[in-house]
N, C-alpha and C positions, 0 to 999 in steps of 0.2 A: 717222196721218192728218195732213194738214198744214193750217195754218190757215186759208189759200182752200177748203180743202176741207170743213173744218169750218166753216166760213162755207156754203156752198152746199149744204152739207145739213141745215142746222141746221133749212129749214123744215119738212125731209120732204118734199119733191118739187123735182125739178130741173127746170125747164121745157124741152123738148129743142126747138131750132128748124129749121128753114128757111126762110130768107128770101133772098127774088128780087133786092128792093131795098132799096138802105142807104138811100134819102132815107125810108125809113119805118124806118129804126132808133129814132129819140130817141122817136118813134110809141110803138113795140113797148116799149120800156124802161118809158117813164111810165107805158103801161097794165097791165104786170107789178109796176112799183113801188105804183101805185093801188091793186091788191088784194095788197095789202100779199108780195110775190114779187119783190123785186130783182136777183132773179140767172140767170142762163139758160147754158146751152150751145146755141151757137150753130154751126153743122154744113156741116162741108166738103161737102154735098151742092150748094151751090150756087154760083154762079160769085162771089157779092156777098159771100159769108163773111167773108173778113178784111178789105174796106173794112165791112161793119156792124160787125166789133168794133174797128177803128179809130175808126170815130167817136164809138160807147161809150166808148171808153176818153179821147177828147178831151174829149165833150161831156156826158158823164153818168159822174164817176169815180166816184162811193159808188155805183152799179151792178157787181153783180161778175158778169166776161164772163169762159166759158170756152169753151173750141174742141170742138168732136166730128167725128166721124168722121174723126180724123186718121190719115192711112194712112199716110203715105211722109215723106219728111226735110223735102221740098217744103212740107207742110201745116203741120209740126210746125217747120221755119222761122216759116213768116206767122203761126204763132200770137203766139210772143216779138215779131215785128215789128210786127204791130198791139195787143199790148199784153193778152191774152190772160193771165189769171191760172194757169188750171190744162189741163190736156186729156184726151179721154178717146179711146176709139177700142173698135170691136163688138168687135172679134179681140185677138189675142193675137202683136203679130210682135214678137220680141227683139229685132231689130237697132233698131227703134223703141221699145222702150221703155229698151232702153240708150243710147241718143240721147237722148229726154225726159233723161234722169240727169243725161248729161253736161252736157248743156244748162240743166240747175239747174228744168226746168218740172215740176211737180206732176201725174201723169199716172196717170189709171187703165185696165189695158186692159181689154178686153172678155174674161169668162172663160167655158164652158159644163163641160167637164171637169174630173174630178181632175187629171188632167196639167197641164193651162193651171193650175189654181189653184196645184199643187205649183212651177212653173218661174216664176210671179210673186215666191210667198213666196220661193223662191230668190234670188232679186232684191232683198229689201228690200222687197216691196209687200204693204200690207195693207189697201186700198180698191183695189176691183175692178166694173169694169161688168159685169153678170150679164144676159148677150143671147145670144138674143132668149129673154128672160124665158118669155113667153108658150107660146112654141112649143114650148120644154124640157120643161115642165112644171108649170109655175108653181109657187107657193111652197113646195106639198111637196118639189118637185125641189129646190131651193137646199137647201132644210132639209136633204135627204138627203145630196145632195154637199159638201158641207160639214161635216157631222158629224166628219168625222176629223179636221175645222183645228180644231173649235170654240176648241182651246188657244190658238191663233194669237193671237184675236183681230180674225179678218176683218172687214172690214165690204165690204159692196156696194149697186150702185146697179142696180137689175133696171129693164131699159129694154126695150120691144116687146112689146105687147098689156098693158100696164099701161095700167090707166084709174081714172077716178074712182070707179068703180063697185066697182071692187077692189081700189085702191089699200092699201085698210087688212087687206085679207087680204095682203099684204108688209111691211108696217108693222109686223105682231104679232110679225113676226121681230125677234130682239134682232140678230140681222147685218144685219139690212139700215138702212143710215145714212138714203136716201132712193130714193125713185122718180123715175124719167126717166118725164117729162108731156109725151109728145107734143101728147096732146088739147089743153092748154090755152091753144095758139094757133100754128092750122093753117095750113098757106100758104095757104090761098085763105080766112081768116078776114084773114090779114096784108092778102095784096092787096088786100081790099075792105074793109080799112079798120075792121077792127069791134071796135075799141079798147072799148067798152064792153062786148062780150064776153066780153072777153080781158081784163080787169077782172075780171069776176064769175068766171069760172072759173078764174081766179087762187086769188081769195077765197074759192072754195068748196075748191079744193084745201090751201089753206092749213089752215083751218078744220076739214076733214076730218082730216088729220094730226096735229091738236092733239087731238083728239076719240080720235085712238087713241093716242098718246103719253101723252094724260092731262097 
């Protein structure tokens, strides 16, 4: 694992985003950094992606910004250009995670099978996005599929239908590093601004995670 990544999972929950507009980036950061949550992945779902971690990375550097849903060379470019520490991406495409390498970025891809897990380890990779979590089978499934690495030393980050509510039933897993937090600040909480929200559900996320961590 690498040190931005060990940095962004240390809290046990990665905040997963989308946001419309960057004039509410320093917004979004302050109110994640308030409930004590500095770090986010920030998601090629929307057109503003890499001007919001551009001006994270201007205007807010002890914030640590990574990139998600990086698909193509296009996305996995704008991350290193706007300043983007690590990236992740739901799937599994080689030619892009052999690009992340060459390109020196920190990058987990998204695994669901033996196969994707076997053809990362291949690779050198041992932090994996585990999507969509939920829909798999939730944490029995991880536990299952992964059985046969346990030697490895995998870790993953299980993103999609993870919530606060169950957060700590993925937690209990010794592979899992942290959870992708959608919930904890949704685009139309972004839009309208509800910073003190997005605050508290930070805090409670945080606070949950330590409570199963111990």
């Amino acid at each position: 694992m690498t040190d931005y990544f060990a940095q962004a999972t240390a809290y046990g929950v990665l905040p997963v985003i989308a946001i419309e507009d960057a004039g509410k980036a320093i917004a979004l950061a302050d109110a994640l950094s308030d409930g004590g949550l500095p770090v986010a992945e920030i998601t090629f779902r929307t057109a503003a992606a890499a001007e919001v971690m551009a001006v994270l990375h201007k205007e807010r550097p002890d914030f640590l910004v990574g990139a998600g849903t990086v698909l193509d060379r296009a996305a996995l470019e704008a991350c290193l250009a706007s300043g983007a520490k690590f990236g992740l991406a739901p799937g599994f495409d080689p030619e892009i995670v052999d690009a992340a390498q060459t390109l020196g970025l920190p990058f987990a891809p998204g695994v669901m099978t033996p196969s994707e897990f076997g053809a990362a380890v291949k690779r050198g990779i041992r932090l994996m996005k585990f999507f969509p979590a939920g829909t798999i089978g939730g944490p029995p499934a991880l536990d299952g599929i992964a059985a046969p690495f346990a030697h490895l030393g995998l870790r993953f980050i299980p993103t999609g239908g993870v919530s606060e509510a169950n957060m700590g039933d993925w937690l209990k897993l010794k592979s899992v590093a942290a959870v992708g937090g959608t919930w904890i600040a949704r685009p139309d909480d972004i839009a309208a601004g509800k910073w003190a929200e997005i605050t508290a559900k930070a805090r409670a996320a945080v606070e949950a995670a330590k409570r199963v961590r111990g």
